[in-house]
C-alpha positions as a printed NumPy array, in Angstrom:
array([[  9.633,  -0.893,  12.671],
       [  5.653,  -0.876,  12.45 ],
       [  4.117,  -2.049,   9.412],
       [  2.833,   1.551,   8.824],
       [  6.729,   2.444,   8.665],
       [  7.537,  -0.959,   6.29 ],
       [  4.59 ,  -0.232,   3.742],
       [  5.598,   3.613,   3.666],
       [  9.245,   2.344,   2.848],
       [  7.96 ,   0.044,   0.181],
       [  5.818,   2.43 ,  -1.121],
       [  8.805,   4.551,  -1.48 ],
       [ 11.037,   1.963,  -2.731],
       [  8.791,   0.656,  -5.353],
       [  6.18 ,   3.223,  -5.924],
       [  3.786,   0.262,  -5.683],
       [  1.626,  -2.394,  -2.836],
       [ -0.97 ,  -4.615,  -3.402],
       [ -2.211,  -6.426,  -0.521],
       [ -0.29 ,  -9.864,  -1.151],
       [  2.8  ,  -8.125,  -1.632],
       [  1.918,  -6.533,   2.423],
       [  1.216,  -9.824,   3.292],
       [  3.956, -12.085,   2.016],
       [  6.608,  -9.245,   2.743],
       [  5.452,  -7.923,   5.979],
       [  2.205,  -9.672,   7.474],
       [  0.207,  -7.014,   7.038],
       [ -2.817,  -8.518,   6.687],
       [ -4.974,  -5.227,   6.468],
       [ -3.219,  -3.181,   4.642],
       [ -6.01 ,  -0.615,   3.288],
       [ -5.904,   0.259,   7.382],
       [ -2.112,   1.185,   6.96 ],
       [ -2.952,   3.031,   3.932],
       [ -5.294,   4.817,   6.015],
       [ -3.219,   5.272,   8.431],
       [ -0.08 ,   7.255,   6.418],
       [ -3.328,   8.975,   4.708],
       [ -3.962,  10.625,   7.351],
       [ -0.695,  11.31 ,   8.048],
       [ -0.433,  13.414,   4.663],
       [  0.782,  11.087,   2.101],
       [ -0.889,  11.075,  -1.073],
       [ -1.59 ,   7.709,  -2.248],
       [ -4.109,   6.264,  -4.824],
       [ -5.743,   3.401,  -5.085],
       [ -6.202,   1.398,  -8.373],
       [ -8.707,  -1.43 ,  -8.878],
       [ -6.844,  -4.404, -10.971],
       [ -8.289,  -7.734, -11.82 ],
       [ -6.509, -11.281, -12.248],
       [ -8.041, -14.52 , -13.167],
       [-11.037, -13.11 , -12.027],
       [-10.361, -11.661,  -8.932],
       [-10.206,  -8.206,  -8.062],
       [ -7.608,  -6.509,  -5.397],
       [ -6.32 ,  -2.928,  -5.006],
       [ -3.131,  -1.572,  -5.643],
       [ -1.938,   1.565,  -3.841],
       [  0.473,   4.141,  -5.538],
       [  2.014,   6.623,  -3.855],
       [  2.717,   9.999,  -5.13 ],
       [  5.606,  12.461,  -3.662],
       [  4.184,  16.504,  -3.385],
       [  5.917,  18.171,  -5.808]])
């Protein structure tokens, strides 16, 4: 399985990824390419800025077409 195909699965899982999650869970270690990659694909997924102890990282989201 690709790690396009394990992010897409834990996207659908948990409706959720931040970049350590991708990394610990599936060595992704570029994971806004991957989001790229399944936006392209058609998959609508937002990103959201979030910031602990003064760092700031991304968390994706995705959202099903209804």
């Amino acid at each position: 399985m690709t790690q396009t195909e394990q992010v897409m699965n834990h996207l659908l899982r948990h409706g959720s990824i931040t970049p350590m999650v991708a990394l610990n869970r599936y060595g992704c270690y570029r994971l806004s390419a991957r989001i790229k990659d399944l936006r392209y694909k058609g998959h609508a997924i937002d990103t959201e800025l979030e910031e602990r102890k003064g760092k700031r990282y991304a968390r994706y989201r995705y959202h099903s077409k209804q």
